[in-house]
Structure formats: C-alpha cells, structure tokens
C-alpha positions as CSV (number, residue, x, y, z in Angstrom):
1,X,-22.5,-0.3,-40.3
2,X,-20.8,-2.6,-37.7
3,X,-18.4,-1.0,-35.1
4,X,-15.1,-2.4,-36.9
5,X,-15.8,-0.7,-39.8
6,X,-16.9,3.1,-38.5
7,X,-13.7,2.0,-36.3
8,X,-12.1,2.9,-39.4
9,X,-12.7,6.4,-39.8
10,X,-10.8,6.9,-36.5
11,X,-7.5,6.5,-34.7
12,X,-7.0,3.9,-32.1
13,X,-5.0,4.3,-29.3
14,X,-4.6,1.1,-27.1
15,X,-2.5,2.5,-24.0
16,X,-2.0,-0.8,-22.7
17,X,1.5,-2.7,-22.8
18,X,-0.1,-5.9,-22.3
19,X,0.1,-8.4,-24.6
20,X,-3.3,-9.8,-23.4
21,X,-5.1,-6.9,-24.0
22,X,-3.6,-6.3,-27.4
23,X,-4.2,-9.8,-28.2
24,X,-8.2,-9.3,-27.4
25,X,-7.8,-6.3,-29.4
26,X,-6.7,-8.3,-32.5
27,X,-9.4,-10.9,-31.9
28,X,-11.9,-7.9,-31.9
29,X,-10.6,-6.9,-35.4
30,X,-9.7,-3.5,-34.1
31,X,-7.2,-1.1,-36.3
32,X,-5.4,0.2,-33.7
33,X,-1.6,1.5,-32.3
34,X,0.1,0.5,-28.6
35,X,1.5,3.5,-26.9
36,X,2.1,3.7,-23.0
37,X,3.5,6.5,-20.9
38,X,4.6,6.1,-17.5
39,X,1.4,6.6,-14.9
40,X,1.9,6.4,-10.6
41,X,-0.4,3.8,-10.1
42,X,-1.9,5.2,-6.5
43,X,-5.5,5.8,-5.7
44,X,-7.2,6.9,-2.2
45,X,-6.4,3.8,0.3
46,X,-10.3,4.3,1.9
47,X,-11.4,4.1,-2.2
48,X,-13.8,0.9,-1.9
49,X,-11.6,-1.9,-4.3
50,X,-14.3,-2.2,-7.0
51,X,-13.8,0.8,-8.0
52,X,-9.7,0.9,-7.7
53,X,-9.3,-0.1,-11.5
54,X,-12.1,2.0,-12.8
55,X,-10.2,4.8,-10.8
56,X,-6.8,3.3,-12.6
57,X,-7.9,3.5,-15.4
58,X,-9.0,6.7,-15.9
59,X,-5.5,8.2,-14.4
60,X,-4.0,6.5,-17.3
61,X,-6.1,8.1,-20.0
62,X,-5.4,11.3,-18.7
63,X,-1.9,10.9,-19.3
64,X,-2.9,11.2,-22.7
65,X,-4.6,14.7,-22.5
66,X,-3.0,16.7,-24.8
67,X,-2.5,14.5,-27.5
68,X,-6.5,13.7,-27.9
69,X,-7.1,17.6,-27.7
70,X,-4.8,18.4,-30.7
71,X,-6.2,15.7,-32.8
72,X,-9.7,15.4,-33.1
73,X,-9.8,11.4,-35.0
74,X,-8.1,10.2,-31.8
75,X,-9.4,7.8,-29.1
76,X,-7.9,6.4,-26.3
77,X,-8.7,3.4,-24.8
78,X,-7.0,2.5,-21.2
79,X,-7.5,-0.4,-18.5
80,X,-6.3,-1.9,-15.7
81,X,-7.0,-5.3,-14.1
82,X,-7.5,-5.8,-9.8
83,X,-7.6,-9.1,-8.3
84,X,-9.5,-9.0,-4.8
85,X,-10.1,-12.1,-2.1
86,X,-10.8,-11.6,0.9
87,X,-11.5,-7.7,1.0
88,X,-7.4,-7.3,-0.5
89,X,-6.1,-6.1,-3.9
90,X,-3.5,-8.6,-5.3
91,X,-1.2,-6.5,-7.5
92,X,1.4,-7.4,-9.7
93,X,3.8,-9.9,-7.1
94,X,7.5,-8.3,-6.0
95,X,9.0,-11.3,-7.3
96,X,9.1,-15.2,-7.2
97,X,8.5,-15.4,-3.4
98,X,5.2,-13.0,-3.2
99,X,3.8,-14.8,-6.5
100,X,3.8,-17.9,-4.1
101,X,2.3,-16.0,-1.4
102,X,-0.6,-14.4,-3.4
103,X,-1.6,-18.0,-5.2
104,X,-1.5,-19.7,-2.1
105,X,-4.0,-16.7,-0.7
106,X,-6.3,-18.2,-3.5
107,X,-6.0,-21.6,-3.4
108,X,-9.3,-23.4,-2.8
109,X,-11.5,-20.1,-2.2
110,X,-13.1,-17.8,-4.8
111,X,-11.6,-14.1,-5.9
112,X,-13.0,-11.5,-8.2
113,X,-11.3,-10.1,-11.2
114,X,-11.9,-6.2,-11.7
115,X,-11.3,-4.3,-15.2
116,X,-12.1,-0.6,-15.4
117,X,-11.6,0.5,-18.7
118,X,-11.6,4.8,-20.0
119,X,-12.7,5.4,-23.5
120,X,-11.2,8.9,-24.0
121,X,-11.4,11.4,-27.1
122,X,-11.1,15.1,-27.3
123,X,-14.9,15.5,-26.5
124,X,-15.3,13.4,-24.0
125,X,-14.5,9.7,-21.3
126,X,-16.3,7.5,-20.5
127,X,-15.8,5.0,-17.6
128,X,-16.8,1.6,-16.7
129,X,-16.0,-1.6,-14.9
130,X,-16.4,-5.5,-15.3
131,X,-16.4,-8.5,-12.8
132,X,-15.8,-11.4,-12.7
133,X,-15.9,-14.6,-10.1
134,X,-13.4,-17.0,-10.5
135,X,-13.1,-20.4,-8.3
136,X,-9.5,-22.2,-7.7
137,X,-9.3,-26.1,-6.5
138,X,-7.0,-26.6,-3.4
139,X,-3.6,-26.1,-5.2
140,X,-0.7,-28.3,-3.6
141,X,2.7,-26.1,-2.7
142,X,4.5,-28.2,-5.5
143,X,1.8,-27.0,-8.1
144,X,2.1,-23.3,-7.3
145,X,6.2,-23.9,-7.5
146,X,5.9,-25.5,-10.7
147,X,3.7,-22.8,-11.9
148,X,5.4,-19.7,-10.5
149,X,9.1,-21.4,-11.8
150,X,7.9,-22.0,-15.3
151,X,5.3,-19.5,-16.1
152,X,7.3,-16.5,-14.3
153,X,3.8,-15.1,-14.0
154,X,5.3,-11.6,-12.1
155,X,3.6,-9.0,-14.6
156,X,0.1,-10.4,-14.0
157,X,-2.1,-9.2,-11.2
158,X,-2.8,-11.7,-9.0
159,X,0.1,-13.7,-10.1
160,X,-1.4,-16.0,-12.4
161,X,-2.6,-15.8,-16.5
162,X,-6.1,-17.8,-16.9
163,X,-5.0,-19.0,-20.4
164,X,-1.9,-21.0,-18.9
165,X,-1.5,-23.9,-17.5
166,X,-2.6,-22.4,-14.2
167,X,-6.0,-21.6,-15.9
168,X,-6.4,-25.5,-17.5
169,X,-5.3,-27.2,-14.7
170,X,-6.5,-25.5,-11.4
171,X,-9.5,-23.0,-12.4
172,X,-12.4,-25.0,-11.1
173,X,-15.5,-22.5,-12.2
174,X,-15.6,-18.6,-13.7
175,X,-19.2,-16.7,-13.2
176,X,-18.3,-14.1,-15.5
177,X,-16.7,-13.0,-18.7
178,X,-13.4,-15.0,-19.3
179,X,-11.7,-12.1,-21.0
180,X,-11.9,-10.1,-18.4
181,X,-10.2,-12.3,-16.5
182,X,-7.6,-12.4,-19.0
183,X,-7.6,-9.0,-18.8
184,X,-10.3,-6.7,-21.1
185,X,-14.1,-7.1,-20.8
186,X,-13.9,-7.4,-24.1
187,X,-18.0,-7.7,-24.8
188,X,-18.1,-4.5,-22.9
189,X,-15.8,-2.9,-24.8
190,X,-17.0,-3.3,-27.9
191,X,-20.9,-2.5,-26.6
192,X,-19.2,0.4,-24.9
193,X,-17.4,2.0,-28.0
194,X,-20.7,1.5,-30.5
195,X,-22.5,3.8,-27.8
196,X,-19.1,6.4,-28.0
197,X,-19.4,6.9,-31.7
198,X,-23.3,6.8,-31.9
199,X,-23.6,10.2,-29.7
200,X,-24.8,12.6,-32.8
201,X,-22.6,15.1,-31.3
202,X,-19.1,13.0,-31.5
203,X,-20.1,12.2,-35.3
C-alpha cells in the first residue's frame, strides 16, 4: 500500500501557514488540514545554523502537545526554512529596505537553504533536516528593486521565492532538492513519513 493511501487512515495536521508548503502538500496528494498557533521563534545564539531550523521546527510541533495526546489518529507535521551565506541566517526581511539588503548579500555568491521538518504524533517525533546549495548571477541594484517592488517578497526567508521571477531570471545553479528551496524537502518528507507509520508499534 503506497503512503497516500495508509495516509488515509490518519489525520494530517500541516502547521505551516505557508502557501508553499501547503502547495507541495497538494502536489504530494496528501489529505490534510492547516492549523498554526503562535511559536517565539528563538533558539541558543551559539546553536551551529544547520541545525537552527531543525531546532525551529521542533518548537513548533510542541506547540501542538496536547492536542496529539488526546487524539491518537493525529500527526503533526511542522517546518521551517533558514537561508545562510557567509556563516549568517537570513530571516524573514523587516521590510522593503532589508529585502534589498539581504539580496544584495547574495548576489553573485552561493547560499544554502535549510529545512528542518518534525513529524509529531502522540507516540512519538521525529526530526530531520535538508540542504540545499543554491548559486545567484551578479544581480544589478535595478534588478533587486524591480524584484523586491513587485514581488513584495517580505514573508520569505532570505527575501526571495525560487518559483518567481527572481528564481527564472537570476538563479544560476541549485545542488540540491528544488523544493526545499521553495520551502519543504518534499522527497524527504514523504520517505520520512512511510518510515513513521511502518514502526509495528505506531500501527
């Protein structure tokens, strides 16, 4: 039986308000229900940065504690997406002035994308974490203006969306999975969750 339909027998949770992560989600043919609660986003400043959105995560799922030990069909599925260059986390931008600040930090040099994801049910979580390289051309101060004005890319870590125009225009190589860049390993995910529900003792 294929993951999508044992899926079936439970209750997806995707606590994500991204609409890139629940469009991956739909691609994936997953059955499953967007709910967020409100998380403080901090983690130890001496944590090393690949393992800030694993950490993330995780801090999110646990937000959902006591509603995957009163029901024992749920799962939880959390995730959050670090851009690092140069040894710094890119976050989301304050606004239209830092989004031109971070893509001119990545103009012409290579970053790497970081998704930790939490697969949570009453039983159990499980933790992981993708990568991926990602190489921008030299990008002209008119280009990130016209970008930053029209695309408003202010929710997106790093300050830019790898499905825009940004993405088709200035993204010059990706070593890596190209969904994770947008925002979900999604390969990862999927190979992640048919190893939850195959333990014998969550079945």
């Amino acid at each position: 039986m294929i993951l999508n339909e044992k899926l079936k027998k439970y209750k997806i949770i995707l606590a994500s308000g991204s609409p890139r992560r629940r469009e991956i989600f739909q691609i994936l043919g997953f059955d499953f229900e967007v709910k967020t609660k409100e998380t403080k986003e901090e983690y130890p400043s001496d944590m090393p940065k690949e393992k800030v959105s694993e950490f993330l995560a995780e801090l999110k799922a646990k937000a959902f504690e006591n509603e995957v030990l009163e029901d024992e069909k749920l799962i939880v599925i959390t995730s959050d997406t670090t851009v690092v260059i140069d040894g710094e986390i890119l976050g989301k931008p304050s606004g239209r002035e830092g989004a031109i600040e971070m893509l001119k930090k990545l103009s012409g040099k290579k970053h790497t994308v970081y998704s930790g994801v939490c697969i949570k049910n009453k039983r159990k979580t499980v933790t992981f974490t993708a990568f991926t390289d990602v190489w921008f051309r030299p990008l002209s101060d008119e280009e990130i203006v016209f970008y930053v004005d029209n695309y408003k890319p202010f929710d997106k870590a790093g300050a830019y969306a790898v499905q825009e125009w940004i993405g088709a225009a200035a993204i010059s190589r990706i070593e890596g999975s190209y969904y994770n860049v947008m925002g979900l390993p999604s390969k990862m995910v999927f190979t992640e969750l048919e190893k939850f529900l195959s333990d014998e003792n969550f079945n």
